[in-house]
FIVEXMAR-44840 format. One record per residue (C-alpha): residue number from 1; residue in one letter; x, y, z. Coordinates in steps of 0.2 Angstrom, whole numbers, m for minus. Layout:
// residues N
pos:code:u:v:w
NUM:A:X:Y:Z;
...
//
This chain:
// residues 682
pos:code:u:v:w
1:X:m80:153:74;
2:X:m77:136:66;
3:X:m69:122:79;
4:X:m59:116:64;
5:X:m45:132:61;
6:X:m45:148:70;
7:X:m45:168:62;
8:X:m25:168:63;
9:X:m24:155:50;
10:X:m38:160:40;
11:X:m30:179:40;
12:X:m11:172:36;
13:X:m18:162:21;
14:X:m29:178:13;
15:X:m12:187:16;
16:X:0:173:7;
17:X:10:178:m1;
18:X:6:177:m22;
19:X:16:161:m28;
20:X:20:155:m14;
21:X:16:136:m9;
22:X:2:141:2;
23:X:m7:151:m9;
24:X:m2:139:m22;
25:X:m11:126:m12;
26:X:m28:136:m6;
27:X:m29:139:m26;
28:X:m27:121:m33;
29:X:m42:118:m19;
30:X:m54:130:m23;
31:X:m53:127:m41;
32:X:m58:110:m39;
33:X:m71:116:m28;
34:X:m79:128:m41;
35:X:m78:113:m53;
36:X:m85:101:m43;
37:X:m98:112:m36;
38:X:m105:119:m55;
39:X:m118:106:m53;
40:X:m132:107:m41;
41:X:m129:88:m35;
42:X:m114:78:m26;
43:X:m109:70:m40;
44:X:m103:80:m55;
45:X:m101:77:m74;
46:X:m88:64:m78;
47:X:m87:60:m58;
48:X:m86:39:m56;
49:X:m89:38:m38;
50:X:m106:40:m29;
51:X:m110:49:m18;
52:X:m106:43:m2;
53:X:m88:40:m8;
54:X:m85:57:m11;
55:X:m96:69:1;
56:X:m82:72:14;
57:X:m67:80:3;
58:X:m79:88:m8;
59:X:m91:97:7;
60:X:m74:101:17;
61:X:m66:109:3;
62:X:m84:118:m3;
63:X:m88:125:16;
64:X:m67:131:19;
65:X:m70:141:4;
66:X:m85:149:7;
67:X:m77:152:24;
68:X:m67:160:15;
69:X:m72:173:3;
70:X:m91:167:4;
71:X:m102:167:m13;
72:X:m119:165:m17;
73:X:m118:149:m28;
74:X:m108:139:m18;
75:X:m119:143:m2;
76:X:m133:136:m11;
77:X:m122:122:m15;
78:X:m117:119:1;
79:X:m136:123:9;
80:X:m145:111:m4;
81:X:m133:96:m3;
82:X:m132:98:15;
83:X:m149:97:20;
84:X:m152:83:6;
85:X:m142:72:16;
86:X:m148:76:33;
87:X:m167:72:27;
88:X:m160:55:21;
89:X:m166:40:31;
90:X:m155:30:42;
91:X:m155:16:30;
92:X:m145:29:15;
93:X:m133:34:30;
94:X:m125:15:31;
95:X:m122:16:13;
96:X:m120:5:m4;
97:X:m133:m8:m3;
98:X:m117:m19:m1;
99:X:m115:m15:16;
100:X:m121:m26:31;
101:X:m140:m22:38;
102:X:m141:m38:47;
103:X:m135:m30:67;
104:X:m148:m28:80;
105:X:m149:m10:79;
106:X:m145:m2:62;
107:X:m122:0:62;
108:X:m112:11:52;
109:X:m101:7:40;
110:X:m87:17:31;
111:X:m97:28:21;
112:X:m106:34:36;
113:X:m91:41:43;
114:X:m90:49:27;
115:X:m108:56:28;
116:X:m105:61:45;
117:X:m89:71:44;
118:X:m98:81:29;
119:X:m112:85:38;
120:X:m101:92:55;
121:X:m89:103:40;
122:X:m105:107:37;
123:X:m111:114:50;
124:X:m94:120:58;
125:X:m89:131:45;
126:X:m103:138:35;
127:X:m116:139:48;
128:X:m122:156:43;
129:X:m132:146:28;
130:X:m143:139:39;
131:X:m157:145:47;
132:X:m160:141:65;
133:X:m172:127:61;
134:X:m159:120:51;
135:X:m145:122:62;
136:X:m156:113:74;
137:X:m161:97:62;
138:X:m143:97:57;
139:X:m138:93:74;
140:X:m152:81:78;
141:X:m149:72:62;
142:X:m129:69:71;
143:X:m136:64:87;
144:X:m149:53:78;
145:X:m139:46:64;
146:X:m123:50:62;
147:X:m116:47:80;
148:X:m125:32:82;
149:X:m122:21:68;
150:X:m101:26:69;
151:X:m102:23:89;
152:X:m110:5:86;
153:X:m98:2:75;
154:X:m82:9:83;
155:X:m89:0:99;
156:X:m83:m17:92;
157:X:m66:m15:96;
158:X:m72:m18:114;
159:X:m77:m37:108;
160:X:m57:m40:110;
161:X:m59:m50:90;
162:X:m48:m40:81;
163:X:m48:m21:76;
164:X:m44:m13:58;
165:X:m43:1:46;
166:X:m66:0:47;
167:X:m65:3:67;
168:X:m53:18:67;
169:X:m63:27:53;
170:X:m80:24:60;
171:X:m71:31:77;
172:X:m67:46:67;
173:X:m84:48:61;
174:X:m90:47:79;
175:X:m79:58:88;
176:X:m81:73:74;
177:X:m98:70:77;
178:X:m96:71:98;
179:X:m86:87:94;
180:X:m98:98:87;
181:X:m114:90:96;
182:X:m102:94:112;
183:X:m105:77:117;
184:X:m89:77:133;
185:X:m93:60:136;
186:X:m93:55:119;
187:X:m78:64:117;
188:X:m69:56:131;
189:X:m73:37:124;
190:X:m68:41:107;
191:X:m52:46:114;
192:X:m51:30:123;
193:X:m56:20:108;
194:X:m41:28:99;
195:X:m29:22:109;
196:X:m34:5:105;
197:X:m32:10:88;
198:X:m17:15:89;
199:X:m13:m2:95;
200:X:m17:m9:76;
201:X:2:m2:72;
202:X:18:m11:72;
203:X:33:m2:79;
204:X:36:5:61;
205:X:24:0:48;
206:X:5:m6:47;
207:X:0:m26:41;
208:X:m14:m22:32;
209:X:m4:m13:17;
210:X:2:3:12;
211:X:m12:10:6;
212:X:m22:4:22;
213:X:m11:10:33;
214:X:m16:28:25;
215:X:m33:27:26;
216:X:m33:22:47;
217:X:m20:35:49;
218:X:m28:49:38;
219:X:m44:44:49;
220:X:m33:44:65;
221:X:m23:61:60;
222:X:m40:70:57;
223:X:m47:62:75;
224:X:m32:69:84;
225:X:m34:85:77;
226:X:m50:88:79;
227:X:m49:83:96;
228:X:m32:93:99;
229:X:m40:111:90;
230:X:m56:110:100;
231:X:m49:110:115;
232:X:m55:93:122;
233:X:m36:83:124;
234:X:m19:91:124;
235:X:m7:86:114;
236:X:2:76:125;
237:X:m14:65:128;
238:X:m14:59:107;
239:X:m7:46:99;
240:X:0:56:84;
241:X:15:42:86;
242:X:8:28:78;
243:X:7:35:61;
244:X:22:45:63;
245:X:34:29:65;
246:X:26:25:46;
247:X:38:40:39;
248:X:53:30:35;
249:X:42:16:29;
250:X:34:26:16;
251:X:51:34:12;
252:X:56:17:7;
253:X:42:12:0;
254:X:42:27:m12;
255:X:49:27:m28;
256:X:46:40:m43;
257:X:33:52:m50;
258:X:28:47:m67;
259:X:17:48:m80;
260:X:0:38:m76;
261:X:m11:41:m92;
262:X:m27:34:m82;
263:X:m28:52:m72;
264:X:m20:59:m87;
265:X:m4:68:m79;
266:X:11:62:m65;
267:X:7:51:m50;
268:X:18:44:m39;
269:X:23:25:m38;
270:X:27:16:m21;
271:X:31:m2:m17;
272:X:14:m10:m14;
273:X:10:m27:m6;
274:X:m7:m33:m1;
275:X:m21:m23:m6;
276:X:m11:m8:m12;
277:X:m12:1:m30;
278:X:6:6:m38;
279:X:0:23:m38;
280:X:1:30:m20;
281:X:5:46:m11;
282:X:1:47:10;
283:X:m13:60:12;
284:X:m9:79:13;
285:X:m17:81:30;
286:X:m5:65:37;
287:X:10:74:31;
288:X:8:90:37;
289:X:1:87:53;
290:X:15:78:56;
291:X:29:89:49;
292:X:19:103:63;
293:X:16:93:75;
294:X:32:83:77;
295:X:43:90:72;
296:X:51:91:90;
297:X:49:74:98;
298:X:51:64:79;
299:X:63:77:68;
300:X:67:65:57;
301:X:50:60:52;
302:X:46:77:53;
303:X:60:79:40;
304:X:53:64:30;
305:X:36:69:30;
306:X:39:86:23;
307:X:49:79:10;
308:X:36:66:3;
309:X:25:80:4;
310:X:35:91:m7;
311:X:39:76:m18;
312:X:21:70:m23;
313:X:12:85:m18;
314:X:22:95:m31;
315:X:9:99:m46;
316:X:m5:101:m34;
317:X:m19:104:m47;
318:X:m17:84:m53;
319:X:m32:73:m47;
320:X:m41:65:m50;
321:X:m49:72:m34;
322:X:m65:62:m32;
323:X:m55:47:m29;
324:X:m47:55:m14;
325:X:m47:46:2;
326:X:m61:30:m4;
327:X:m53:30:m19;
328:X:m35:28:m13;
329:X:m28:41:m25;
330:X:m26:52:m10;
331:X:m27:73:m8;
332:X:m23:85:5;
333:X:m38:95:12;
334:X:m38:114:20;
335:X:m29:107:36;
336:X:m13:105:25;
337:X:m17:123:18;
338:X:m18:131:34;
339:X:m1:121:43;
340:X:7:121:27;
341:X:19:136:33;
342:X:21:128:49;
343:X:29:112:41;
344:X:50:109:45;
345:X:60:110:32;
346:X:60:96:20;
347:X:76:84:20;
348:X:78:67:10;
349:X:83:50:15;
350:X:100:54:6;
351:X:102:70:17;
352:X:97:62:32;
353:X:109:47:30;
354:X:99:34:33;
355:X:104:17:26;
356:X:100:11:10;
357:X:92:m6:14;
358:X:80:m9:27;
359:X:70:m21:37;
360:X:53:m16:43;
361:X:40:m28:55;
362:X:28:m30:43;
363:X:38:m40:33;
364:X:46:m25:18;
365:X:64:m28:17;
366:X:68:m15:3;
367:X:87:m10:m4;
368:X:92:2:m17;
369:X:110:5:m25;
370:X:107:24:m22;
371:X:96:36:m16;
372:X:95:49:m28;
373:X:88:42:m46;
374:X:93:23:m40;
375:X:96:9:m54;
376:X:90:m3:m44;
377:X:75:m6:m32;
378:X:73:m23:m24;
379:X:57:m26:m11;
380:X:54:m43:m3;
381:X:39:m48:8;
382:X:50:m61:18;
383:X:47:m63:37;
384:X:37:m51:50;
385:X:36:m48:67;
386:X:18:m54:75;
387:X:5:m41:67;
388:X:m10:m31:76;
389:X:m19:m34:63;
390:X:m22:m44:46;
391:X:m33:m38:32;
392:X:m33:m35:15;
393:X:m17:m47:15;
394:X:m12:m57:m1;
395:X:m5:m75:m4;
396:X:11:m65:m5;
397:X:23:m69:6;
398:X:42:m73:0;
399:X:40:m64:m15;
400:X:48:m47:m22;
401:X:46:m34:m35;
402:X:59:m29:m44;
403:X:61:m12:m51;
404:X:77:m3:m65;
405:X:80:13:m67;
406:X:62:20:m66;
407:X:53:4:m73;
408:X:43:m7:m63;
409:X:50:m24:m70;
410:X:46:m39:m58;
411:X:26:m33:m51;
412:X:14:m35:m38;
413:X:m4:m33:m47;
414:X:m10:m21:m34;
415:X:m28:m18:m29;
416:X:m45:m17:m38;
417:X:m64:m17:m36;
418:X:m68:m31:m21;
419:X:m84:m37:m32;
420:X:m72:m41:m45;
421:X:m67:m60:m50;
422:X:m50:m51:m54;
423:X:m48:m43:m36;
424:X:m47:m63:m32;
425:X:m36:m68:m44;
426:X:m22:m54:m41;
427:X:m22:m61:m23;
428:X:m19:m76:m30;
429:X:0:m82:m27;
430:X:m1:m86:m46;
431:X:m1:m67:m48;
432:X:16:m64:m35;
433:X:34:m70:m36;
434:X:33:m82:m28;
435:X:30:m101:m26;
436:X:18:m114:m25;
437:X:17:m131:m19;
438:X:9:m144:m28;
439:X:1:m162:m23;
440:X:3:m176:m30;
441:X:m20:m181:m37;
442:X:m24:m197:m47;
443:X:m34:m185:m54;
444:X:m28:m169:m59;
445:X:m37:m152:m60;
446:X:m41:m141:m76;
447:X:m26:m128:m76;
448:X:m28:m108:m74;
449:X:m28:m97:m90;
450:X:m16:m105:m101;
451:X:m7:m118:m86;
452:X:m7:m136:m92;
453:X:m17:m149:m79;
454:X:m11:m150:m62;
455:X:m12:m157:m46;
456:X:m20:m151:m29;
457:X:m11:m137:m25;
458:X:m8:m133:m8;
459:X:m13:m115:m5;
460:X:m1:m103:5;
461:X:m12:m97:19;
462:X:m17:m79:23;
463:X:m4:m73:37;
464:X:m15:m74:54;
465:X:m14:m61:71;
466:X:m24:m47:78;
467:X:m20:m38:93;
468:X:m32:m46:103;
469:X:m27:m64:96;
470:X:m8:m63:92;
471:X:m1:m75:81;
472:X:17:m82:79;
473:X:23:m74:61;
474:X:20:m91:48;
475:X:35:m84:37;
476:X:49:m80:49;
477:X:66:m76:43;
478:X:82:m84:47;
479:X:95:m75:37;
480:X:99:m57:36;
481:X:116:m52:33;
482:X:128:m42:22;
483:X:143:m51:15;
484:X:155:m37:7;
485:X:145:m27:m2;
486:X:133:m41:m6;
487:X:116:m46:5;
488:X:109:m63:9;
489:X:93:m65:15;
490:X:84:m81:20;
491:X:65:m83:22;
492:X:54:m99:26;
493:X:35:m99:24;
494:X:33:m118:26;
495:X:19:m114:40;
496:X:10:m106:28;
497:X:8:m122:18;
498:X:5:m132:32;
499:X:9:m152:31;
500:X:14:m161:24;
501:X:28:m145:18;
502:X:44:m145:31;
503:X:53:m130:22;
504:X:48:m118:9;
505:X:65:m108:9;
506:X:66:m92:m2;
507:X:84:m85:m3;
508:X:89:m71:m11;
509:X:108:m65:m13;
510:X:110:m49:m23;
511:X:125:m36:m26;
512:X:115:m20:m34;
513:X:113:m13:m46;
514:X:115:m28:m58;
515:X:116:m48:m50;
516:X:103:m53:m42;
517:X:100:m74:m37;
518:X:83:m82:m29;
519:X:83:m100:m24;
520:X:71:m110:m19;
521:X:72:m125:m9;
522:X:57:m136:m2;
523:X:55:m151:9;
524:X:43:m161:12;
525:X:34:m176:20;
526:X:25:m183:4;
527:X:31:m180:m14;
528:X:28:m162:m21;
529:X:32:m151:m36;
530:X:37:m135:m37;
531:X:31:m120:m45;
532:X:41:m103:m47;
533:X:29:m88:m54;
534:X:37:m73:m61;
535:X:24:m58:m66;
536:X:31:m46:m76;
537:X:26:m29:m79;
538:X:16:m26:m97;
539:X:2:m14:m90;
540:X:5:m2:m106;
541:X:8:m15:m117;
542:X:24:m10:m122;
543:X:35:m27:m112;
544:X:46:m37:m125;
545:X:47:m53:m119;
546:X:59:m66:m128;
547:X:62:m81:m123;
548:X:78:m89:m131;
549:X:73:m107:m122;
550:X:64:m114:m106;
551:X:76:m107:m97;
552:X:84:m91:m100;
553:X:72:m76:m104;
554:X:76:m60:m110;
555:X:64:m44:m103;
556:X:65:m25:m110;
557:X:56:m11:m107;
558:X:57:7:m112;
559:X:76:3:m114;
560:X:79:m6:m96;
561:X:82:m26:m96;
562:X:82:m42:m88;
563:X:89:m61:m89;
564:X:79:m71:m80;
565:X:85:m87:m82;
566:X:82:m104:m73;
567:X:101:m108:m70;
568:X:98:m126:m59;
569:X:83:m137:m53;
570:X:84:m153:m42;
571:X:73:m163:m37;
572:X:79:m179:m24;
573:X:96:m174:m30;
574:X:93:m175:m47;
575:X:96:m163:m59;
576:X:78:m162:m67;
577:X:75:m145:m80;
578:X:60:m137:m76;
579:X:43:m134:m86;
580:X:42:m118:m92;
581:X:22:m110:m93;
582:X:12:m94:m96;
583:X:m2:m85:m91;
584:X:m9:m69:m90;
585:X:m12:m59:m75;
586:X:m17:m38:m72;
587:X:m8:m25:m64;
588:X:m18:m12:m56;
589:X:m15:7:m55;
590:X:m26:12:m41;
591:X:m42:7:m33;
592:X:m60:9:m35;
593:X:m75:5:m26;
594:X:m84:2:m43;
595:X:m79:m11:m58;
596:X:m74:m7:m77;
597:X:m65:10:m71;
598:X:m49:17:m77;
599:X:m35:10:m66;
600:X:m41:m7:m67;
601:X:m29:m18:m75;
602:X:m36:m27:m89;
603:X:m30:m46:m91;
604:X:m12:m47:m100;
605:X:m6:m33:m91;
606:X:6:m45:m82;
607:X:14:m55:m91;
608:X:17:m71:m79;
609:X:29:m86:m81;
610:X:29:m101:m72;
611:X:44:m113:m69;
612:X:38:m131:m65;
613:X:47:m148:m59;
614:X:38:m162:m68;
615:X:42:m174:m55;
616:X:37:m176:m40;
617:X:48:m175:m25;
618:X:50:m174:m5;
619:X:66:m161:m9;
620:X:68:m146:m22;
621:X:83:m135:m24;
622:X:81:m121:m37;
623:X:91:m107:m43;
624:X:87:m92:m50;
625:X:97:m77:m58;
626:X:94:m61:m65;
627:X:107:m50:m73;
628:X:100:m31:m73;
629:X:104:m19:m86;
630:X:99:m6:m102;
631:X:91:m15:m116;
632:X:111:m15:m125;
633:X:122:m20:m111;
634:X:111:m33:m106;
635:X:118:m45:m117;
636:X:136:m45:m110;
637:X:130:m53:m95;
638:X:131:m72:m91;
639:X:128:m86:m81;
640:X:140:m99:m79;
641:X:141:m115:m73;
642:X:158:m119:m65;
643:X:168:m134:m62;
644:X:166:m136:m43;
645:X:147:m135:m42;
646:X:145:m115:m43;
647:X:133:m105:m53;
648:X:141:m89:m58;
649:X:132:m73:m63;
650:X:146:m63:m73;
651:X:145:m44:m77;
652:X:150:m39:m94;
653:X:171:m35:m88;
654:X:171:m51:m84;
655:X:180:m48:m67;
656:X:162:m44:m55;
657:X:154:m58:m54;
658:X:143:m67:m38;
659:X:143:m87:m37;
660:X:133:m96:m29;
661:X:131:m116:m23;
662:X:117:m123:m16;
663:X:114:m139:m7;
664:X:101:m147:3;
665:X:107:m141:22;
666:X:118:m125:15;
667:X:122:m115:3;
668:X:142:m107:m3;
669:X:139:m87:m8;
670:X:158:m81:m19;
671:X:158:m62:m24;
672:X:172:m55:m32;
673:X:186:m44:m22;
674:X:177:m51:m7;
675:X:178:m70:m5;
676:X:167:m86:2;
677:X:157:m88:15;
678:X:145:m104:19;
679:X:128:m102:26;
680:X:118:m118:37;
681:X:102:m122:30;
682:X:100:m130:47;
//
């Protein structure tokens, strides 16, 4: 009998009960196991991953359902691809030629804890295809290979350098392999190891990104489980915690299911800064394991996780599934399938109460005017707590995305092939909403894309930390309050810039669904411009753009609308209008390993415009409104200036409206029905 599931849940799945979501589940899985095992090979006709990218989630699903109901095919699928890849030298086990040969002794990478864990489901739950001899050079090819390369890889978190997504999947890799060869004192340092990778998470959310936290906690998850249902560590001894503090933060971070035409049917769209694709759902196997599993000690991410599973698990026959796991459109597996009756029940953010605006450590401060179909989604990257660990970040920080009524508006460009010189420029802070900083030069440089000639810029910095070498947070923020029904949030990322910069403040003021203000205001030692990017969503093509001057722009998209308007600009105290420029940029739908592949933006897909000051100047102030509507309505809003100083964003009844006045040591927020109330800059 397999280590991986029992009898009991193999018999309660055959006797499921027709239609229901179980069965619903197992049959989704085993056709896409018949399709992608038609062919005598790993990769399959109209697959675009190699191999190595997809072996695990395709030999897990292939040997659950010849466990299952057998079949003479799909053994000899499974036998053939199996014993292929044992024979394979140790060279083909570390992966893409990409990957990094230069260790001592030969190291895994990623796609070795892929190989790995194939081989072991393997093995574990279609043994009865092998022969003796082969279940013998199966094994030895774990103890020779497989467990080897992932343990000298998972070892490095012992050089007290810095940990990551890398170490906790080659640790997964190694302790799946210690599990079937019976390795107990492999077994026992894998579940040391973990514990330290456990570490990598902040209170409530993960530094790396969204859709890395998901690929360390789908390897951690599957760890702990395979640890936990073979008897080795109770329960109590795992860290399923980690992951299961990310619940709320992925309820927040969620947005809609909609059409993506790139896998041709619905995927769901989440908030997704750093190295992290639009289109993102938390693997299956996360979810379920930890609406079973913790349900008592964490109810409410119990509750949470069963509800993102039945949200973006809803049509479970959508792929594409061979981008599953490497490729970051996540899937559930047969451990879903088999707990999937086990799961509490299902309740919502709305039903559970929780607040509709929140903080998390890494930075997300996210805010929605409702829960249930809300107008307005507004997500900041503004401040952090000290993170464990800091990969895959972009130059990112103070911006936001913006989205209206089911229609991302104001975008991050997401994540794409690394070997791409587009995977560089969506990291870009060009590519954000954001700023940047630029230097005085006697001789200035050729400008990006369609950007006139400009100075030296001076690069925001990659957020630092690790938790073996913390780091003070280099955007720290020193305003987050509610005024009525209105927020103020203040943000500085001047250590991000470095000298000569003394303040790089973002703040942004907003009174969902419709009136939104971001001001900028920089110091600094020497003289300095100031650049304000704005990329706007045009992934389809479909984005109409008007701009009715320099300053006051007009966005619509399938009937939703913004005013974006430059209302004020100073620099030294001087009113000085600011430049208005273009370029284009790409939004991307999900990742790939491998370039030109659908879900790769293409350039255009942002739309990005650029408000410059064309002097420079040792202080800027800046203000920005939007006004956030239907493609109609938008036109009864305004912007005002008032008599006493104040910038007034006015609703359509002229009766709601926020004010806002900015000087260099405070700003004056007036709302309507509410009153005024003066913030120190100080």
């Amino acid at each position: 009998m397999s280590l991986f599931y029992t009898e009991a849940e193999l018999s309660r799945l055959k006797n499921a009960a027709p239609g229901s979501r179980q069965a619903r589940l197992y049959a989704a899985l085993r056709a896409r196991t018949l399709r992608n095992t038609a062919e005598d090979t790993w990769v399959q006709s109209g697959d675009t991953q190699e191999w190595y990218h997809l072996c695990w989630e395709r030999m897990a699903d292939a040997a659950f359902v010849w466990a299952m109901e057998g079949g003479e095919a799909l053994g000899q699928w499974i036998h053939n691809r199996t014993m292929d890849t044992v024979r394979l030298d140790i060279d083909a086990w570390i992966g893409p030629w990409y990957r990094n040969r230069q260790y001592a002794e030969p190291t895994g990478a990623l796609e070795s804890a892929h190989i790995t864990i194939a081989v072991c489901e393997a093995y574990e739950n279609a043994r009865a295809l092998f022969t003796a001899d082969e279940q013998a050079e199966i094994l030895t090819a774990l103890r020779e290979k497989g467990l080897p390369l992932c343990m000298r890889y998972a070892h490095y978190i012992d050089n007290k350098k810095a940990v990551m997504n890398w170490h906790a999947v080659l640790l997964n890799g190694y302790a799946t392999a210690a599990v079937v060869l019976g390795d107990r004192e492999a077994i026992a340092d894998a579940h040391r190891l973990s514990k330290v990778t456990a570490q990598m998470y902040n209170i409530d959310s993960y530094a790396e990104s969204v859709q890395y936290s998901n690929y360390a906690s789908i390897a951690q998850s599957h760890l702990n489980e395979l640890l936990l249902r073979s008897g080795h560590i109770p329960q109590d001894e795992l860290t399923l915690d980690c992951y299961t503090r990310l619940m709320q933060w992925y309820a927040y971070s969620y947005l809609y299911q909609k059409e993506l035409p790139s896998i041709g049917g619905t995927a769901p769209r989440t908030i997704n800064f750093g190295d992290s694709a639009a289109a993102f759902r938390p693997s299956g196997d996360v979810l379920a394991q930890v609406a079973v599993r913790m349900k008592d000690s964490f109810p409410t991410e119990a509750a949470l996780a069963s509800w993102l599973f039945a949200e973006t698990y809803s049509e479970p026959e959508i792929g594409p599934d061979e981008l599953a796991t490497f490729g970051f459109f996540n899937q559930y597996g047969y451990l879903t399938v088999l707990m999937e009756p086990d799961m509490t029940a299902p309740k919502s953010p709305a039903e559970l109460s929780l607040p509709l605006d929140r903080r998390f450590a890494c930075g997300h401060i996210i805010a929605r005017d409702r829960w249930e179909q809300p107008r307005t989604t507004i997500a900041l990257s503004a401040g952090y707590d000290p993170y464990n660990t800091t990969a895959h970040r972009h130059h990112d920080q103070n911006s936001f995305q913006l989205i209206v009524d089911g229609e991302r508006m104001l975008i991050d460009p997401g994540h794409c092939c690394y070997r791409l010189h587009t995977q560089a420029a969506s990291k870009a802070e060009l590519a954000h909403n954001t700023i940047s900083i630029e230097a005085f030069s006697e001789a200035p440089v050729k400008g990006h894309g369609n950007m006139p000639p400009q100075g030296s810029m001076i690069a925001q910095q990659l957020v630092r930390g690790s938790l073996y070498q913390p780091a003070e947070p280099m955007n720290r923020l020193l305003i987050n309050e509610t005024f009525g029904d209105t927020r103020v949030i203040v943000s500085d990322a001047a250590a991000l810039y470095g000298e000569p910069i003394r303040r790089a403040l973002r703040i942004w003021i907003w009174t969902l669904p419709d009136m939104i203000f971001v001001a900028d205001v920089v110091t600094s030692d020497e003289p300095v411009s100031l650049w304000s990017h704005f990329a706007l969503n045009n992934r389809d093509g479909k984005l109409d753009a008007h701009v009715y001057n320099d300053h006051r722009l007009v966005f619509r998209r399938h009937g939703r609308a913004i005013k974006l308007f430059e209302a004020a600009s100073w620099a030294d105290g001087e009113l000085i209008p600011s430049e208005l420029n273009f370029d284009w940029g790409y939004v991307h739908d999900f990742y790939h390993p491998l370039a030109n592949q659908a879900g790769q933006g293409r350039e255009g897909s942002a739309l990005i415009y650029n408000w410059r000051c064309p002097k420079y100047a040792r202080e800027h102030l800046r203000i920005h409104t939007i006004a956030v509507s239907d493609s109609k309505a938008i036109r009864g809003y305004h912007v005002r200036e008032k008599e006493d100083g104040f910038i007034r964003i006015e609703a359509p009844d002229h009766e709601n409206y926020i004010d806002l006045r900015l000087a260099s040591d405070s700003f004056t927020v007036r709302r309507s029905g509410v009153g005024e109330r003066t913030y120190s800059l100080d």
